[in-house]
C-alpha positions in Angstrom: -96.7 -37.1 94.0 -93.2 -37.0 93.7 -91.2 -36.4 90.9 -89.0 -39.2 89.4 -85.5 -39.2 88.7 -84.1 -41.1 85.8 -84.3 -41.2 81.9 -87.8 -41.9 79.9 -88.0 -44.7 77.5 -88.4 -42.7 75.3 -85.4 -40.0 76.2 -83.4 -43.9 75.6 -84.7 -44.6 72.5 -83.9 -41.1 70.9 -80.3 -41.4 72.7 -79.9 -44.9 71.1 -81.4 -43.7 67.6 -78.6 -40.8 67.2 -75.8 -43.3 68.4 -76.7 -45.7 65.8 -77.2 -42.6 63.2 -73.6 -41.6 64.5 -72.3 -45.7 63.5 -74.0 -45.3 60.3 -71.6 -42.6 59.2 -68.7 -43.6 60.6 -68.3 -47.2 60.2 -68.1 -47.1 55.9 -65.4 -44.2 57.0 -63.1 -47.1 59.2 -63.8 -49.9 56.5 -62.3 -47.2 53.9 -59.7 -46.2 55.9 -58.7 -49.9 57.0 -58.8 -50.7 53.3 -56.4 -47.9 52.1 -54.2 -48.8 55.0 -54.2 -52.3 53.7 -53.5 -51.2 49.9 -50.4 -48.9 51.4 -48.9 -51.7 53.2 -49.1 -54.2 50.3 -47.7 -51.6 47.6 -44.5 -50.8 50.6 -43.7 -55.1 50.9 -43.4 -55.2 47.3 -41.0 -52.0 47.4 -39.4 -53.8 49.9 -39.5 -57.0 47.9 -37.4 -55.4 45.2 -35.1 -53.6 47.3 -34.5 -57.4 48.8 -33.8 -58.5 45.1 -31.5 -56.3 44.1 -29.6 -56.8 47.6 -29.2 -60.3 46.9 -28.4 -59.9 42.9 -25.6 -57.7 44.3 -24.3 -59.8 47.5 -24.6 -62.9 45.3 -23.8 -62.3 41.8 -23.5 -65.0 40.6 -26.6 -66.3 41.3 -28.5 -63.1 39.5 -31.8 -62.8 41.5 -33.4 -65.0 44.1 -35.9 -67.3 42.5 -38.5 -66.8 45.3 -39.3 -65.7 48.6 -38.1 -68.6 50.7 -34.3 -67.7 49.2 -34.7 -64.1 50.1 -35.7 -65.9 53.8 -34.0 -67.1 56.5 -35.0 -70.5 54.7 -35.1 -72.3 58.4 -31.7 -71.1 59.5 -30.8 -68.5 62.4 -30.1 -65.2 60.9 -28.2 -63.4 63.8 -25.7 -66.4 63.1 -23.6 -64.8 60.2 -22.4 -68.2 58.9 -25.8 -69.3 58.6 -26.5 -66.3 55.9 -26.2 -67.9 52.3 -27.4 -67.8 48.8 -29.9 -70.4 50.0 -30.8 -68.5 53.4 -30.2 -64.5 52.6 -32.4 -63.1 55.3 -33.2 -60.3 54.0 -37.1 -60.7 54.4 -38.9 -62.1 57.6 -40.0 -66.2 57.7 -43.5 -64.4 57.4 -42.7 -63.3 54.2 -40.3 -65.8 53.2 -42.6 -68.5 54.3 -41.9 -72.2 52.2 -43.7 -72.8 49.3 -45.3 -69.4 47.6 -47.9 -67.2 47.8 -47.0 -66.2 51.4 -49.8 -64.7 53.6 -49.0 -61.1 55.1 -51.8 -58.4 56.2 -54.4 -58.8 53.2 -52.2 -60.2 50.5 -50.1 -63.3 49.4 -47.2 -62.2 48.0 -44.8 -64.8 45.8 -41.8 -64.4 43.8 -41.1 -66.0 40.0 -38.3 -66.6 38.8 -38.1 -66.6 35.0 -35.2 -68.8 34.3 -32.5 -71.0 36.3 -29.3 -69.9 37.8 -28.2 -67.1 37.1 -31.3 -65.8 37.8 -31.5 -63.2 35.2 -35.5 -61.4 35.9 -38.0 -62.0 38.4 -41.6 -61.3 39.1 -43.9 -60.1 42.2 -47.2 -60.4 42.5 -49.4 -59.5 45.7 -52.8 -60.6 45.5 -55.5 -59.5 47.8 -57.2 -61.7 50.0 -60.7 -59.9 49.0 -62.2 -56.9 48.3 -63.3 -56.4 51.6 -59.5 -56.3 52.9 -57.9 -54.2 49.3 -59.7 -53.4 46.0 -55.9 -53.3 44.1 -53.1 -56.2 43.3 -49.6 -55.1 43.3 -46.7 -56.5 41.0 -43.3 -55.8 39.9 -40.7 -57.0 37.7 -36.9 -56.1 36.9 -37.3 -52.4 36.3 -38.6 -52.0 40.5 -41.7 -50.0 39.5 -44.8 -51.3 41.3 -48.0 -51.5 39.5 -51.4 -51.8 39.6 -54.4 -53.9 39.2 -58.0 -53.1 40.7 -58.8 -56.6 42.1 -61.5 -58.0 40.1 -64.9 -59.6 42.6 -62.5 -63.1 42.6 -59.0 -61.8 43.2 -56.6 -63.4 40.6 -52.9 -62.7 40.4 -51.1 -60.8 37.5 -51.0 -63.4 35.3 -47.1 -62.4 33.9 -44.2 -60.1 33.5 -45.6 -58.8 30.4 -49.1 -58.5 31.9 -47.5 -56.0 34.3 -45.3 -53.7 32.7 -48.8 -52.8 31.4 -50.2 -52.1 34.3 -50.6 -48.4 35.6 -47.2 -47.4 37.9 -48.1 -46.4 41.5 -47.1 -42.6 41.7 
């Protein structure tokens, strides 16, 4: 008789056996991973968020803070047309961001912009709420001061409900 080449069933099964073992452990590792990832990129858009505020409150004085995101925008326009760049149109964000009306989608938040009173725009207030826990576990906000908070996003994601609700928030460090 002669002797076979090849794998046994059962040499197969124990090979499958450690490969699923092996996706066992690593998969909870990625989904952790892609949800920090997700957390770090929504706390950095509201950084840049406020960075965008304050460059408008400066360019345009006196129109104190953009109201929301669609200002902050291109709002429609061309940006690499410098006539086009206005109070209305500031393009300092992307059209993802500064999408019409508020929350804008980006990654695995909506982000929107509140204003707190007419022109001037004296205070403003970002919020990024995740999209579910599955994509982020926290929801970012920020008001005047630029510090971005915290929120661990409850099991039905709800945005900070105001200013005051997030200067009480826990700063990110």
């Amino acid at each position: 008789m002669r002797k076979q080449k090849g794998f046994s069933l059962i040499e197969l099964l124990i090979v499958v056996a450690i490969i699923l073992i092996i996706a066992a452990i690593a998969i909870p590792n990625l989904m952790r991973a892609r949800i920090a990832a997700n957390e770090s990129a929504g706390a950095s858009t509201v950084r840049t968020l406020n960075t965008s505020e304050v460059t408008y409150s400066t360019t345009y004085a006196s129109m104190g803070y953009a109201p929301n995101l669609t200002t902050l925008g291109p709002n429609g326009v061309d940006c690499s047309i410098p006539g086009n760049v206005t109070a209305t149109s500031a393009c300092l964000i992307d059209s993802v961001l500064g999408c019409g009306a508020g929350p804008c989608p980006k990654g695995a938040y909506n982000y929107k912009i509140t204003a707190t009173a007419a022109v001037p725009v004296p205070d403003y207030f970002i919020t990024a709420t995740s999209l579910g826990q599955a994509l982020a576990k926290k929801d970012y906000c920020s008001i005047t001061d630029a510090v971005v908070r915290f929120q661990v996003t409850a099991a039905t994601p709800a945005p900070v409900a105001s200013p005051t609700a997030c200067a009480g928030l826990n700063a990110i460090q």
